[in-house]
Each structure stands twice: as C-alpha cells, then as structure tokens.
VEXVEXZA-854931 format. One record per residue (C-alpha): z, x, y; residue in one letter. Coordinates in steps of 0.2 Angstrom, whole numbers, plus 2048, in hexadecimal, padded with zeros to 3 digits. Example, Ala and Ser with C-alpha at 12.3 -4.5 7.8 and 13.67 -1.06 7.14 Angstrom:
% VEXVEXZA-854931
82783E7EAA/8248447FBS/
END
This chain:
% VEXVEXZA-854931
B8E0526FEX/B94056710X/BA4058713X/BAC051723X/BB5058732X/BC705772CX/BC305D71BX/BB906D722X/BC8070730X/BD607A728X/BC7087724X/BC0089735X/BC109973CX/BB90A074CX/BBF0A775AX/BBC09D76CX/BC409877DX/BBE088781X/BC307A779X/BB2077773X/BAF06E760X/B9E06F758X/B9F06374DX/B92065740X/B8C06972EX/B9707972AX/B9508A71DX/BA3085711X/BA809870FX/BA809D723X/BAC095732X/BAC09D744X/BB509C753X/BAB0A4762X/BB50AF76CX/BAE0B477DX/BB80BC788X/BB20C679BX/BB70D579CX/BC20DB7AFX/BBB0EF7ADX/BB20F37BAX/BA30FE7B0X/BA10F07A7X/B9F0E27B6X/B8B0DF7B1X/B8F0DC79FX/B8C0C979BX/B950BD7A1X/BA00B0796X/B930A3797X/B840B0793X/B8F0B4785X/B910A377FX/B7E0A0782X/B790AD779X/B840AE768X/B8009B765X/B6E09E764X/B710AC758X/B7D09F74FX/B6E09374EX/B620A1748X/B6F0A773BX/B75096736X/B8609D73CX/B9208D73EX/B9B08E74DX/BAA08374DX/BB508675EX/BB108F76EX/BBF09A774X/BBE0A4786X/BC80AE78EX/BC80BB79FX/BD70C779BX/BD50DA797X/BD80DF786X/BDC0EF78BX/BEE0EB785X/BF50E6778X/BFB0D3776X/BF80CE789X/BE90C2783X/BF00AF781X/BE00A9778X/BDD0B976EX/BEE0B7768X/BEB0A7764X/BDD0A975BX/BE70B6750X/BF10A974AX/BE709C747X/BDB0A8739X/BEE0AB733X/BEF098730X/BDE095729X/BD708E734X/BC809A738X/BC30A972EX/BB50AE738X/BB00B374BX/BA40B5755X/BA20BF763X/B990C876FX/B9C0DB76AX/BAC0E3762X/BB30E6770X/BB40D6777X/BC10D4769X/BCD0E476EX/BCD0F2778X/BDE0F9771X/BE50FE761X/BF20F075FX/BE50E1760X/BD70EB754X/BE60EF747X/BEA0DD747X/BD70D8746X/BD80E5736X/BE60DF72DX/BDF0CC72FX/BD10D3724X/BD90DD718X/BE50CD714X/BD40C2712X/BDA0B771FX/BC90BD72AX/BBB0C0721X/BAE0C572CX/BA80C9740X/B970C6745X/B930CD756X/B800CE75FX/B7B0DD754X/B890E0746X/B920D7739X/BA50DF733X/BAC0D5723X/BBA0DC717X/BAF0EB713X/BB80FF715X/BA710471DX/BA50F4727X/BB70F572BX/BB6107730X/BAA10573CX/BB20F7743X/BC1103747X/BB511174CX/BAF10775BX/BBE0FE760X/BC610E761X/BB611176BX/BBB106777X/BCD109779X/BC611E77BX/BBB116789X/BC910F792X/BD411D792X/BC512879AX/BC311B7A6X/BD411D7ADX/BD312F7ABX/BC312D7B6X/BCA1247C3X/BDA12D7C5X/BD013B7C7X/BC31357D3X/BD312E7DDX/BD813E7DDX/BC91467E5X/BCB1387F3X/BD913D7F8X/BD714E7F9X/BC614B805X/BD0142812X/BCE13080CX/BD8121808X/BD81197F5X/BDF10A7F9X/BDF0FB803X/BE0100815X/BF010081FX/BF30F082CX/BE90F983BX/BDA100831X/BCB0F6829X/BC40FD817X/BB0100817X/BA90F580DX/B97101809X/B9610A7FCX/B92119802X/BA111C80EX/BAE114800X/BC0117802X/BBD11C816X/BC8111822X/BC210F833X/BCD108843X/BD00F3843X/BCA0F1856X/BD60E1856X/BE70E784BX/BE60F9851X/BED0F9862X/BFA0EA85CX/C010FA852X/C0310785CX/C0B0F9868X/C190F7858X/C1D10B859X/C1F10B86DX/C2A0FC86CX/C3310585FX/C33117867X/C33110877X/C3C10087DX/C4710386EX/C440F1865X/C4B0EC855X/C410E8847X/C460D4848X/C3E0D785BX/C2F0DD855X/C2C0D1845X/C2F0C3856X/C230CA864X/C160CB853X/C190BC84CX/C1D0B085BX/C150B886BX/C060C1865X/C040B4853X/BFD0C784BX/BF50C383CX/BEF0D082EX/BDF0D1827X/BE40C6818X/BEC0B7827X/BFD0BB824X/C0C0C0830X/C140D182FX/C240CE825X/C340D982BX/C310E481DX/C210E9820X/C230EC831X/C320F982BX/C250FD81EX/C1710082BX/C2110B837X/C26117828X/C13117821X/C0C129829X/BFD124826X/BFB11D839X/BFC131840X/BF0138834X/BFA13E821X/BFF133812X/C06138804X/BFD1327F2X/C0212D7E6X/C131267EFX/C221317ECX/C161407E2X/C1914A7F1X/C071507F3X/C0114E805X/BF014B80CX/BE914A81DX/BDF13C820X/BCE13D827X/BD012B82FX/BD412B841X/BE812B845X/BEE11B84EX/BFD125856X/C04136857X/C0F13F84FX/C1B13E85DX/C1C12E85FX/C1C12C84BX/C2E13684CX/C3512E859X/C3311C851X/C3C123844X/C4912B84CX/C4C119854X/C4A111843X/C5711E83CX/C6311D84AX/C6410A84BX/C6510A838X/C580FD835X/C4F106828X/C4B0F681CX/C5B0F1813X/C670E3813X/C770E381EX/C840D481CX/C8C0CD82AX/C9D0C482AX/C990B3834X/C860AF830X/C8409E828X/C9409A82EX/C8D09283FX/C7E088847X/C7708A859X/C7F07C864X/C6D07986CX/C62078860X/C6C07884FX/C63086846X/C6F09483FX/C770A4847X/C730B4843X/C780C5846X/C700D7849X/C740E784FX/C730F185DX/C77101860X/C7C10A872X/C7911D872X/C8812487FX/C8713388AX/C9313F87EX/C8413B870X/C8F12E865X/C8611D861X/C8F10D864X/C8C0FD858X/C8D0ED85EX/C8A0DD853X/C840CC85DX/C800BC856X/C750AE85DX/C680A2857X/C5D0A684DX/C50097855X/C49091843X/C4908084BX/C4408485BX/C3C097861X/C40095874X/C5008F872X/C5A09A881X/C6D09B876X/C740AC87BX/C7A0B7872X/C8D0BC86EX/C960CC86AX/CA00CB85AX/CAF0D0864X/CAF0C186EX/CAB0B5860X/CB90BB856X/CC40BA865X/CC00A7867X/CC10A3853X/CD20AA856X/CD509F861X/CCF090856X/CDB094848X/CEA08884FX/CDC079847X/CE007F838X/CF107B82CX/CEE08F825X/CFE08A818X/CF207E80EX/CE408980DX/CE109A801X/CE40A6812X/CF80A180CX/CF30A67FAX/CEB0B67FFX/CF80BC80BX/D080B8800X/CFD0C37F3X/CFB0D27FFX/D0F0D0804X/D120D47F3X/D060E17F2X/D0D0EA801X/D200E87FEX/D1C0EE7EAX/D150FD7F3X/D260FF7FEX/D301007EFX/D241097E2X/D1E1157EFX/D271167FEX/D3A1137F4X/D3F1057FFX/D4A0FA7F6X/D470E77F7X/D390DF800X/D370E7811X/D2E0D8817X/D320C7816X/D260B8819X/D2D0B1826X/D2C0C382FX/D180BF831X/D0F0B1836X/D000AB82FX/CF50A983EX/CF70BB841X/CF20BF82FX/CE20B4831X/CE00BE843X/CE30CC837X/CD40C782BX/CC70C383BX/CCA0D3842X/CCA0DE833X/CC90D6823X/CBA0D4816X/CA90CB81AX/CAF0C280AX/CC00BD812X/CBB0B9824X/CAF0AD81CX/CBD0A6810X/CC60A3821X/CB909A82BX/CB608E81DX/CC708681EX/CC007E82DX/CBC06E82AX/CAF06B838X/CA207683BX/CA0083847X/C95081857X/C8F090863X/C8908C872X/C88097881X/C940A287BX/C9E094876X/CA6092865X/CAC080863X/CAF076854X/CA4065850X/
END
C-alpha cells in the first residue's frame, strides 16, 4: 500500500538548495536531499557546475531507484567551518528527521574543513544519517566506509592548505621579479593576458591626472579638500571602476610609493621591492608632496573644529566649514590659521568668502548682548569654575575667604572668555543658546 506525502515527510532526508519537492513513490528506509553546491577555488573553476551537478546525480537516482526528495544549492566555500546557511541547515534538518540520506556530487562538495566533516561523522555514528551516495562512492555507518569518508575529506581540507601555501608563494616570487600582485593603483591599468599576468602598464587617460595631484600638492601647495574639488568638480575624474576619488584615497594615493617605482608587500612587513612598471613621478617630487602633506598636517585624520554646524551660508543656505592653512614665516616657524566658509553642497559656484576665526569670534562677541546669559547653563558653568577657583585660593594659595566675588566678574566677559579660549564642547554649549540661527554672509555673521 502506498503511503502518502505527509506520512513519508518526517523521514525525508536529502540534502539540496532549491526548494524543489519530488513528489513521488519513496524507499520507506532512505530518503535523500540532493545537495549541490559550486565551488569559489580557483583550480577547481571547470568542475561541474550546480546545474550539471543536479543534471547528473538525478539520472544516477533514476538508474539507482535513489528517491530524491528536496533539492538544495548553495555557492559558499566550505573551506570554513559553519559559514554555509544551507549546509547548516541541512545538518539540522537530518538532526530532526527529516532526511537521513544525501546526495551529492563528490565528498567534498560536502566539507572541505574538519568542523563540517566531524559534524557529518557524528550524524552517523548517532544513526541520524545513514548513508552518502556521491557519483562513484557510497559512505553509510560503516568504520571502513566511514574512514574513507574522513580520508578524503581530510583530503580536501590538505588541498586547500597547499593551495594557500602555493599562492603565497607564487605572490611571493611576483614581487621579488618587479611585479604588481594586486589590483593596479588609480593611474595604472592591470594586463588582462595571461602571459604578462600581474604587469601593470601606464592608464594613458588617469596617468597624467596624477602626477598633476603630486605638483598641485608639491607645488601650488593645495590642501587635500582643494584636490578632492578640482577632481571631482572641474576635471569630473572618474576611476576605472566610475567612482570619484574620496578625500582618503587621495591622502592614500599620495602616500602609495608605488607611483615612483617601490612598494612595500605585504603592507607593513617591511620587505621592499622595486617595481618593474614605469614610475609616474619621481622620487623628488614624491618627498616633497610629503613634506607638504606633513607640514600642513593633513595626513588623513579627523580634526574637530569649534563652530561647524553651527552656521549656514547666507547665499545659498548650505553649511560652513572650516580648514586649515598654514603660512611658513621667514625665521622657519609655521603659522596656523582656521577659516570657515561654505561648503557649497547646495550650490558649487556659490562665491561666499571665506572668514578668519578671529574675526568670527570677534563678531559672535559682539552678538552675545542678544542673549539673557543669567537663564542659560554659561551661568551654571561659570558659578561652578568661581567656586573651583576660590577653593583653589584657600586650599592652595592660603587666602582666606573667597578672593572673588560674583559681582566682581561679568558674564559677558566669561562667554568672551569661552569664545576665545574655551573647549569646542563649551563654545558650542554657547552658540546654542541663540535662539535664531546664525547666518554668514560676506564675512557677515547675523542672526535670522
């Protein structure tokens, strides 16, 4: 008497990765899950496919009379351990009950680490999986069977191993002839024959573009920001992938020695190689970049400014920045001087100069009488540091009483005080007690 679907259900067991039901007469002692997955390592590109596998395992199923109850596929590696969301799944499903047989191409479409084959082991010494049928072998809950099961899964895992082993050294042997292992620098195109693999020759278009970004750097003496604009909104410079040069790379890009003839590989070893490629710049110009990236310091990192985000452009609305610049005097000091201006998200010809820090604080100064400083936390904050500093008169200094009085000191000339030489976190405390916000126009702070 046959016996239906749903009674035949809780004993299917096959491994597979699609979904796919074969709904017919079934072995009342085994039922399989087909398990195909495509394997990502590179010796192994021309093995069949998932669909050849499929193709090829179901004819042996209808030779064998081999019932094949759900199709499973998957493309991850399974060189490591548990990083396989359908194998995984697989696993517990023959822990439920509900296969107790797979299918599969060849053992090591199964594992290729000794996590996933211990786990595939233990399912069949606790009779939960009773056999593994590939295109030439059969493994059930045998110690032979079982054995040889391990033997060529550890097989596999042996052929990764000496695969990475291969590779590193045949990286290695690159590097030490001149040439590039990667993925060519912005500047330089990778050769795509096989014979001339890992050789990076000129890009005819990008090339120039970058030793254009080390003279304006060495040279003219321009910021980062002005490079990442004169790319992005003059020149619309594109990589090879369509993408703009962010800040960082560009900071990256003019750190990367690569551009005058050495690199280092791998990064930080401290091994040193010179390139067989043909430099973009020379050394020269490479260390005065640098010395300009140095001197400036704009070497990538994130510097906080006191009054950005506090303000918007009065032309075109978008936000206020703030860089850097730096003046190198005759007696070999180096000045710094902060300027904010717009940053022209909404509008990239927008003509707002710029203004010296200096003089926006001097005119925020003079905004202060608009606001009633007694109802805000700058009263709070300088009763606290009157305290602080008479405790200090008396504890340290043995003054008796309190040496300064509160109405000794006014608190306009405290929040002066905190614009001039408090915290970033203070002087933005401060400019939030304005109710309105704050508008620069023309080196022109107003309040709207």
């Amino acid at each position: 008497m046959e016996e239906s679907y749903l009674q035949l259900a809780p004993r299917l067991s096959i491994i597979s990765a699609a979904s796919l039901w074969l709904m017919e007469e079934v072995d009342p002692k085994l039922n399989y899950c087909l398990y195909a997955r495509k394997s990502t390592e590179s010796e192994e590109r021309q093995v069949l496919s998932i669909d050849s596998q499929i193709k090829e395992m179901l004819e042996l199923a209808a030779q064998e009379n081999i019932n094949v109850v759900e199709i499973r596929r998957e493309s991850h590696s399974a060189k490591s351990t548990g990083e396989r969301p359908v194998f995984n799944e697989l696993l517990g499903d023959i822990r439920s009950g509900r296969f107790n047989g797979i299918l599969t191409w060849a053992p090591d479409r199964l594992s290729r680490n000794a996590g996933d084959l211990g786990a595939i082991v233990d399912l069949m010494d606790q009779k939960h999986l009773l056999e593994i049928r590939t295109h030439s072998q059969h493994f059930t809950d045998n110690p032979n069977e079982k054995f040889l099961l391990m033997i060529l899964g550890s097989q596999a895992k042996l052929e990764n191993d000496n695969r990475g082993i291969n590779v590193k050294r045949g990286l290695r042997t690159r590097v030490e002839m001149g040439l590039w292992p990667g993925i060519a620098p912005v500047g330089y195109l990778n050769q795509k024959e096989m014979d001339k693999k890992c050789q990076v020759v000129l890009d005819p278009q990008r090339a120039p573009v970058v030793k254009k970004i080390f003279e304006k750097m060495a040279y003219e003496q321009w910021s980062g920001r002005n490079i990442y604009n004169w790319l992005k909104f003059e020149l619309n410079f594109r990589t090879t992938g369509n993408h703009h040069l962010a800040l960082s790379n560009i900071y990256r890009l003019l750190q990367n020695t690569f551009y005058y003839g050495t690199f280092e590989y791998p990064k930080n070893s401290g091994n040193w190689y010179q390139g067989k490629h043909t430099p973009i710049i020379t050394k020269e110009l490479y260390d005065q970049a640098n010395e300009q990236l140095k001197r400036d310091n704009l070497i990538r990192g994130s510097h906080e400014f006191a009054f950005t985000k506090l303000m918007v452009c009065g032309l075109c609305g978008s936000s206020i920045s703030a860089e850097e610049k730096y003046k190198m005097r005759k007696d070999g000091t180096v000045t710094k001087y902060i300027y904010y201006g717009c940053c022209r998200s909404r509008d990239r010809s927008c003509r707002n100069p710029y203004l010296r820090e200096e003089d926006l604080v001097n005119q925020l100064s003079q905004l202060l009488g608009q606001i009633d400083l007694n109802r805000t936390a700058v009263r709070i904050k300088f009763e606290e540091e009157l305290r602080r500093y008479n405790k200090f008169n008396r504890g340290v200094l043995g003054m008796k009483g309190n040496s300064t009085k509160h109405e000794d000191i006014n608190l306009t000339t405290y929040a002066q005080y905190i614009l001039k030489d408090g915290t970033n976190e203070e002087k933005r405390e401060l400019l939030g007690c304005f109710k309105s916000r704050l508008v620069v126009a023309r080196k022109t702070v107003v309040i709207k």
